[in-house]
LOVO-408338 format. One record per residue (C-alpha): chain; residue in three letters; z, y, x. Coordinates in Angstrom, 1 decimal. Each point is the difference from the previous one (the first is absolute). Layout:
REM LOVO-408338
{A ala {Z Y X}} ...
REM end
This chain:
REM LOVO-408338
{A unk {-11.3 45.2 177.9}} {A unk {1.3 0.1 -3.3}} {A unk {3.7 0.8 -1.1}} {A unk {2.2 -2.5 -1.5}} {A unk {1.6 0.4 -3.6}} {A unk {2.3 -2.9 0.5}} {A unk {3.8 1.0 -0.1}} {A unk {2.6 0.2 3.0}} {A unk {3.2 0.1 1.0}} {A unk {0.9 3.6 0.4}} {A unk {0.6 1.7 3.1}} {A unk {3.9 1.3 -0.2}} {A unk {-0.3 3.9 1.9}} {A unk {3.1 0.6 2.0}} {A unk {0.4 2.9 -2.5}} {A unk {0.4 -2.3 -2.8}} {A unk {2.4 -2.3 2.6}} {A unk {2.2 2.4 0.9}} {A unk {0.8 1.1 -3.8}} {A unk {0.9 -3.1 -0.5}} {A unk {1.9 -0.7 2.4}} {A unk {1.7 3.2 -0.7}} {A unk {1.0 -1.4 -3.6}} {A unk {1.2 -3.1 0.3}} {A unk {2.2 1.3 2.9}} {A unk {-1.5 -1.4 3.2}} {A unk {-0.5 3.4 1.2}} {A unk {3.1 1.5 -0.7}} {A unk {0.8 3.8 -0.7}} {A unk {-0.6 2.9 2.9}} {A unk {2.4 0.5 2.2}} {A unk {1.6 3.6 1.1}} {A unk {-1.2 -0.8 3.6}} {A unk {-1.6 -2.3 2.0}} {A unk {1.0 -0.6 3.7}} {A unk {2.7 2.7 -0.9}} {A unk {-2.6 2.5 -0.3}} {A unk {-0.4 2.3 -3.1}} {A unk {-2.6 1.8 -1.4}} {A unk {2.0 3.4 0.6}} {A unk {0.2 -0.9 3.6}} {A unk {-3.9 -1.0 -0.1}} {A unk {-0.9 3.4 -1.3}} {A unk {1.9 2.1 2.6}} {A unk {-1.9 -1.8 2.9}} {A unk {-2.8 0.2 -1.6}} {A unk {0.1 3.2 -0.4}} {A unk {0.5 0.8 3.4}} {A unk {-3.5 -0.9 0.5}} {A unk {-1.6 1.5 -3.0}} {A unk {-0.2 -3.2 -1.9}} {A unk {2.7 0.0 -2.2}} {A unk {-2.6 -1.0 -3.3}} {A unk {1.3 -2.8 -2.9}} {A unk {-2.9 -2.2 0.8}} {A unk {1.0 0.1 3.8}} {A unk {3.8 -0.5 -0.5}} {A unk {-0.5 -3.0 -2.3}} {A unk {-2.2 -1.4 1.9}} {A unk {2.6 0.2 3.2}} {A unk {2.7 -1.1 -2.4}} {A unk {-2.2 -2.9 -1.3}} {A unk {-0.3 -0.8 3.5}} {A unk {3.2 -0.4 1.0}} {A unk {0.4 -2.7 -2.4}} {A unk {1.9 -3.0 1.7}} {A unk {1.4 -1.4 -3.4}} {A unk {-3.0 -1.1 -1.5}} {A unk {-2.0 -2.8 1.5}} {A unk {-3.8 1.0 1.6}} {A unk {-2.6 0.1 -3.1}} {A unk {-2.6 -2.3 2.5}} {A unk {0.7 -2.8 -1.7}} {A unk {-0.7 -2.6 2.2}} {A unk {2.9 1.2 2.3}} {A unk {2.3 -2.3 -1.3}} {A unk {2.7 2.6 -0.4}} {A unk {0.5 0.2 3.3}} {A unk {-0.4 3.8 0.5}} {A unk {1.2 3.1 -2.1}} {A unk {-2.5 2.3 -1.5}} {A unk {1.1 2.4 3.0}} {A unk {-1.5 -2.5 2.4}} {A unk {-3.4 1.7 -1.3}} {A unk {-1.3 0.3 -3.4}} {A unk {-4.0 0.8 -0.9}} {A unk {-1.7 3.1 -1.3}} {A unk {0.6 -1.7 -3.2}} {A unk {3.1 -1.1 0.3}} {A unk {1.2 3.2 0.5}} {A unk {-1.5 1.0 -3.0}} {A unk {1.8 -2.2 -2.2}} {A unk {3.1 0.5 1.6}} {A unk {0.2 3.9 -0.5}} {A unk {-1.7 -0.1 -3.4}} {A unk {1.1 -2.9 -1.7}} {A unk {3.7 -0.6 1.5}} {A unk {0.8 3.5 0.8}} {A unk {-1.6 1.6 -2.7}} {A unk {-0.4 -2.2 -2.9}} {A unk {-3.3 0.8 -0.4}} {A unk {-3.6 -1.1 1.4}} {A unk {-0.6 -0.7 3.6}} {A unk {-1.4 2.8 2.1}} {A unk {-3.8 0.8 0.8}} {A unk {-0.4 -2.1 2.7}} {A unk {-3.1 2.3 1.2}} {A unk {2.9 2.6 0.1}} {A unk {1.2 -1.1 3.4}} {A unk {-1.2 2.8 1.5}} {A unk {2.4 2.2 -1.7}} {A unk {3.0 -2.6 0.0}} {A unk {-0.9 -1.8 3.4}} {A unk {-2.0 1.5 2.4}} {A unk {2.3 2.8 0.5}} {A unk {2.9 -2.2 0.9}} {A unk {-2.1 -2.7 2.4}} {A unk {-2.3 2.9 1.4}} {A unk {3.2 1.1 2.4}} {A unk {1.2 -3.7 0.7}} {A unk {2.8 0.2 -2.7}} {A unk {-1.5 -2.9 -1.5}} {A unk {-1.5 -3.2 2.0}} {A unk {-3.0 -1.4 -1.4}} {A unk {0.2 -4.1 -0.1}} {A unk {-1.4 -3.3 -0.5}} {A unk {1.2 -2.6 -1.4}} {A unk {-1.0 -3.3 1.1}} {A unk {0.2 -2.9 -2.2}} {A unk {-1.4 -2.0 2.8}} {A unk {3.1 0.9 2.3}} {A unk {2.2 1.1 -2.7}} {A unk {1.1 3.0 1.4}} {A unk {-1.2 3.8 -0.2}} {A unk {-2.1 1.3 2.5}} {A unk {-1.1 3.5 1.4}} {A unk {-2.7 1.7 -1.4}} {A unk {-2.6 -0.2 -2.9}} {A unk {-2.8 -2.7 1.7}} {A unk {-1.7 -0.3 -2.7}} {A unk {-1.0 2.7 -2.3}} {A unk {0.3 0.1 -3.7}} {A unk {2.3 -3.4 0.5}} {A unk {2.7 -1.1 -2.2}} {A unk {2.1 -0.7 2.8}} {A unk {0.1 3.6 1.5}} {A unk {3.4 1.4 -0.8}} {A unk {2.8 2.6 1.2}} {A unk {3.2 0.6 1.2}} {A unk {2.3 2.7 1.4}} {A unk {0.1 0.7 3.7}} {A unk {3.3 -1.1 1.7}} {A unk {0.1 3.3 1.5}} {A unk {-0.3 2.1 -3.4}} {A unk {2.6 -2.8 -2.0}} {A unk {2.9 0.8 3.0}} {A unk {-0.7 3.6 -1.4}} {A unk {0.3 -0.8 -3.6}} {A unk {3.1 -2.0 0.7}} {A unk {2.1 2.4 2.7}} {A unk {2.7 2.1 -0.8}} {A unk {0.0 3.1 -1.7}} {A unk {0.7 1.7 2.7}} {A unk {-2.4 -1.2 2.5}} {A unk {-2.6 -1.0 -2.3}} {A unk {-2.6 3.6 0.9}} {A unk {0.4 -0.5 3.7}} {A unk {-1.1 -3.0 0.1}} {A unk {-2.8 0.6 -2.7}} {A unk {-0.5 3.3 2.4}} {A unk {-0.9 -2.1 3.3}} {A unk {-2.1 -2.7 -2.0}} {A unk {-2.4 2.2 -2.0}} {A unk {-1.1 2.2 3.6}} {A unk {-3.6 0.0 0.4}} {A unk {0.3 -1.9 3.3}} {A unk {2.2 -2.8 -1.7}} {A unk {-2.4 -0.2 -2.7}} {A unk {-2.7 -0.6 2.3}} {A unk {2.0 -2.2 2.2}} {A unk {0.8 -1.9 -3.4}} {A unk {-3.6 -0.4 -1.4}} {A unk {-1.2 -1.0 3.3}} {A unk {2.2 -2.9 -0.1}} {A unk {-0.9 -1.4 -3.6}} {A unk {-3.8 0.8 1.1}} {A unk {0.5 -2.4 2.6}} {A unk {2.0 -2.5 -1.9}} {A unk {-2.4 0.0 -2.6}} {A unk {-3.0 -0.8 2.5}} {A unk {1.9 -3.2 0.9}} {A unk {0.4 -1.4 -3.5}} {A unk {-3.9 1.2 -0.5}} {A unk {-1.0 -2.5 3.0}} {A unk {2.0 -2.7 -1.4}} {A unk {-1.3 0.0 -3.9}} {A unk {-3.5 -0.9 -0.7}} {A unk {-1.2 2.6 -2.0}} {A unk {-2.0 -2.1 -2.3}} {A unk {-0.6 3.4 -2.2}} {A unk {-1.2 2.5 2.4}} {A unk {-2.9 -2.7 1.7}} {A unk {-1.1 -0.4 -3.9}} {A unk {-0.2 3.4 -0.6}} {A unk {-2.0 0.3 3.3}} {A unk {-2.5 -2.5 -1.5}} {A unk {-0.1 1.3 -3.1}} {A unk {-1.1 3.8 1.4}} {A unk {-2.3 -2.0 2.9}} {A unk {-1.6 -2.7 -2.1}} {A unk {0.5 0.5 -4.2}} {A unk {-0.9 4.0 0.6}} {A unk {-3.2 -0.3 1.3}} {A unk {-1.3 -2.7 -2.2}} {A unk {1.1 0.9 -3.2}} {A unk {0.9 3.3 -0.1}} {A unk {-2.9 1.6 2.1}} {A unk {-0.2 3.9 -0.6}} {A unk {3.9 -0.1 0.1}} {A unk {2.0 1.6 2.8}} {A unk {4.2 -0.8 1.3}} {A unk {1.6 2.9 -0.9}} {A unk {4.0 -1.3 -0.4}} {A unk {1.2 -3.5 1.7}} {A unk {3.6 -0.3 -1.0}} {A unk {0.9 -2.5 3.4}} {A unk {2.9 1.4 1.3}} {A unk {3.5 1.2 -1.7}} {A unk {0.2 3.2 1.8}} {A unk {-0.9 3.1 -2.1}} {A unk {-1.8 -0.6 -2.9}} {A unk {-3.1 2.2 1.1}} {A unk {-1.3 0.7 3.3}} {A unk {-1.1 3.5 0.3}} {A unk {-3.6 -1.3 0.9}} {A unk {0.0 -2.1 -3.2}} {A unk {1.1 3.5 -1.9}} {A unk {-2.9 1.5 1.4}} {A unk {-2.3 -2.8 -1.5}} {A unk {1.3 0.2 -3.3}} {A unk {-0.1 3.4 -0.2}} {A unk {-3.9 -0.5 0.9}} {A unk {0.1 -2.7 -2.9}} {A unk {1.7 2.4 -2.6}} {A unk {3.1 -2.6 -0.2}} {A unk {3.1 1.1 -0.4}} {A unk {2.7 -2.9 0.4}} {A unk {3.2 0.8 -1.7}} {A unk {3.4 -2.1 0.3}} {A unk {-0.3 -1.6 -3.1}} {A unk {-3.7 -1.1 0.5}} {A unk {-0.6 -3.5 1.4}} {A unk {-0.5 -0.5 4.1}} {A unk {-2.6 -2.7 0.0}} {A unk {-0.6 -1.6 3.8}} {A unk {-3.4 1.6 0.2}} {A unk {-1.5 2.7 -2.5}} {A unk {-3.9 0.8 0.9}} {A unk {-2.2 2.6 -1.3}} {A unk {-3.7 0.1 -0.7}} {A unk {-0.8 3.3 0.7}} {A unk {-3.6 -0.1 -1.8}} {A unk {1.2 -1.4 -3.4}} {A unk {2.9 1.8 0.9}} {A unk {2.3 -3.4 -1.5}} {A unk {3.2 -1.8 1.6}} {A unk {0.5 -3.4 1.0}} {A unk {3.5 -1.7 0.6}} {A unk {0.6 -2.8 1.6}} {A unk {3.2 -2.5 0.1}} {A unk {0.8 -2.4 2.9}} {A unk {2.0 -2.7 -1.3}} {A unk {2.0 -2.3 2.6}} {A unk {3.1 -0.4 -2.4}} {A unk {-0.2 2.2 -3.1}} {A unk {-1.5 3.6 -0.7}} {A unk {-3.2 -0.8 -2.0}} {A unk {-1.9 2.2 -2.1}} {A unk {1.7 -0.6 -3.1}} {A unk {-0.2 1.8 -3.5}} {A unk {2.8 2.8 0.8}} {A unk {-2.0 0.9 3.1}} {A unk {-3.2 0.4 -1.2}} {A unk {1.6 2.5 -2.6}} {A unk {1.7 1.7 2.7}} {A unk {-2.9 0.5 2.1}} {A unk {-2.4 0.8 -2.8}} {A unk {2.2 2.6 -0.9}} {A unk {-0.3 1.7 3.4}} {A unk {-4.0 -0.8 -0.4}} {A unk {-0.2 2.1 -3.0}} {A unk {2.5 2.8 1.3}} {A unk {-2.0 0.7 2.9}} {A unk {-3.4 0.2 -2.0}} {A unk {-1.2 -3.3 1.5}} {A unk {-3.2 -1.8 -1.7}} {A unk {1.6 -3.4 0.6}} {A unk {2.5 -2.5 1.5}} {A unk {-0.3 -3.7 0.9}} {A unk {2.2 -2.4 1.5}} {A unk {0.5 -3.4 2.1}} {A unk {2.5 -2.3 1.1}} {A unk {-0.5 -1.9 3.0}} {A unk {1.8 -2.5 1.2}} {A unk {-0.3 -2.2 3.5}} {A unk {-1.4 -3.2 -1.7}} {A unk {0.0 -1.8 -3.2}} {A unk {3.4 -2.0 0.6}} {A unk {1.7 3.2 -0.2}} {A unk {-2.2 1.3 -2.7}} {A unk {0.9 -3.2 -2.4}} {A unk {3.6 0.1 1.1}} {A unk {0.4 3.6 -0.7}} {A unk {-1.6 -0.3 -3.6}} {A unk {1.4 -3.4 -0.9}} {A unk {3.2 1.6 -0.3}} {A unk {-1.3 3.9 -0.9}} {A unk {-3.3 -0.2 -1.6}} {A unk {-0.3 4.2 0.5}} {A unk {-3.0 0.7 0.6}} {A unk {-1.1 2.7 -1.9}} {A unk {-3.1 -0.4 -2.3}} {A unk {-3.5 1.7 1.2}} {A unk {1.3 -0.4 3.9}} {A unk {-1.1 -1.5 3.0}} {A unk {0.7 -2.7 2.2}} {A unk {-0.4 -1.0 3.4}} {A unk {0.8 -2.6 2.0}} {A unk {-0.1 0.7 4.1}} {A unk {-1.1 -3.9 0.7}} {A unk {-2.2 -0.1 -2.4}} {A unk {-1.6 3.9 0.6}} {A unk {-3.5 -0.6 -1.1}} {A unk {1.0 0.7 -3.8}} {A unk {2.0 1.7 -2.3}} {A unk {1.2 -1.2 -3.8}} {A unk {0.5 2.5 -2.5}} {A unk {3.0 -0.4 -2.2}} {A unk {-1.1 -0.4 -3.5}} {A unk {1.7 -0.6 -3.2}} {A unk {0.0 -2.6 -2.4}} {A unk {-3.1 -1.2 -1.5}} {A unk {0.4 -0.2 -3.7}} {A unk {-2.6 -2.9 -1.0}} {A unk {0.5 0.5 -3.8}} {A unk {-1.7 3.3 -0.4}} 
REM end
């Protein structure tokens, strides 16, 4: 498969949309509070339960947002950007409109979200554009549509007086209502899971059950990125510490990273159901960590469920990375090598 040189209509990053919109006054300047809630009064709680970083309290302030309309755009305005915002939308709110400056990491959550939705003070969502309406729990791993907002519980605390603000906050942050609260949004979650097809985590499935074996023979799982729990199981730490891979919070998370352990080389591989191919920036991630960790090689894939998906998604993107693979799941037998263009006048 060869890569096309022809031109395209560029792809506008929410980034570049939002500093737009910032200067020509369709977002307009930062309010003092949101939802009557400053970010003095976000520190003090915050510090209560040893949380109290800038990352963490812009993120709670970004989240309690109910001027500006959601950033998933195909809400109509009908929600505020409290009503649940993405990993990164959250980025761009706390780096670009807060700060003035570039979005966060988004591979940073763990430092600027975990630590917030780990005790239930944030609720992890969905939002549906099939129902048009958010939705509990992250179905589908890696999606677009996986977003957060703040738990009712922790907003009353963030909004009470000043006066009966830490007794509240005392009672809510116990270990039993913790558990008691994360029990609950476990088992909310598990409904919306049942209901959504996830369309991603059967073609990841494939992909390790039917691509692996075929083409990458020699080559063992040792990371699946299917869930939107922790970033790293402690079993998967134990296999790439037998690997020699260290994965830092800048590096790439591909859906599944395989090691050879006789060449001693990496493989990544990219499901694709609606976006996340191997493109140019993630190869140069990923080699990066290749070379860091003294490996003698890295490849990569994208698969995707079937060819209608396939042209759709590079109508529109044409991504795909030069010297990668391809793979289509209804059409398994082969594999087409993404190669550049053929210059016919040398």
């Amino acid at each position: 498969m060869k890569s096309s040189a022809t031109c395209e209509k560029p792809v506008v990053k929410l980034e570049e949309r939002i500093s737009a919109n910032i200067k020509n006054g369709k977002i307009p300047p930062l309010p003092s509070t949101f939802q009557g809630v400053d970010k003095e009064r976000i520190s003090q709680v915050l510090a209560k339960i040893d949380r109290s970083r800038p990352d963490i309290i812009d993120v709670v302030f970004a989240l309690l947002d109910d001027v500006l309309p959601s950033f998933f755009t195909k809400t109509a305005n009908q929600f505020k950007f409290c009503a649940g915002a993405s990993t990164a939308h959250i980025a761009c709110h706390v780096g670009i409109i807060q700060r003035s400056s570039g979005k966060l990491d988004r591979e940073g959550r763990d430092y600027w979200l975990k630590p917030l939705w780990e005790i239930g003070a944030l609720e992890k969502v969905y939002f549906s554009p099939k129902e048009n309406k958010f939705l509990p729990g992250h179905p589908t791993a890696k999606s677009p549509n996986s977003a957060y907002r703040i738990d009712e519980g922790f907003l009353k605390i963030l909004k009470a007086s000043p006066s009966s603000w830490q007794s509240i906050l005392h009672a809510w942050s116990s270990s039993s209502a913790i558990r008691r609260r994360l029990s609950l949004q476990a088992k909310l979650a598990q409904r919306t899971r049942e209901s959504v097809d996830s369309k991603h985590l059967r073609l990841i499935q494939d992909s390790q059950e039917h691509y692996v074996p075929n083409f990458l023979p020699g080559f063992e799982v040792i990371y699946i990125d299917d869930a939107d729990g922790d970033r790293i199981s402690d079993e998967e730490s134990k296999k790439l510490e037998r690997a020699g891979l260290n994965i830092a919070l800048d590096d790439s998370m591909p859906d599944i990273l395989l090691w050879n352990s006789t060449t001693d080389s990496v493989w990544v591989i990219e499901a694709v159901c609606s976006d996340g191919e191997v493109d140019w920036h993630k190869v140069e991630n990923l080699t990066k960590l290749a070379k860091r960790c003294g490996k003698s090689s890295i490849g990569f894939t994208t698969t995707y469920p079937d060819w209608r998906t396939a042209a759709t998604r590079q109508s529109s993107m044409k991504n795909l990375a030069v010297d990668t693979f391809l793979w289509i799941r209804t059409d398994g037998a082969k594999q087409f090598r993404v190669l550049p263009p053929v210059d016919f006048e040398k």
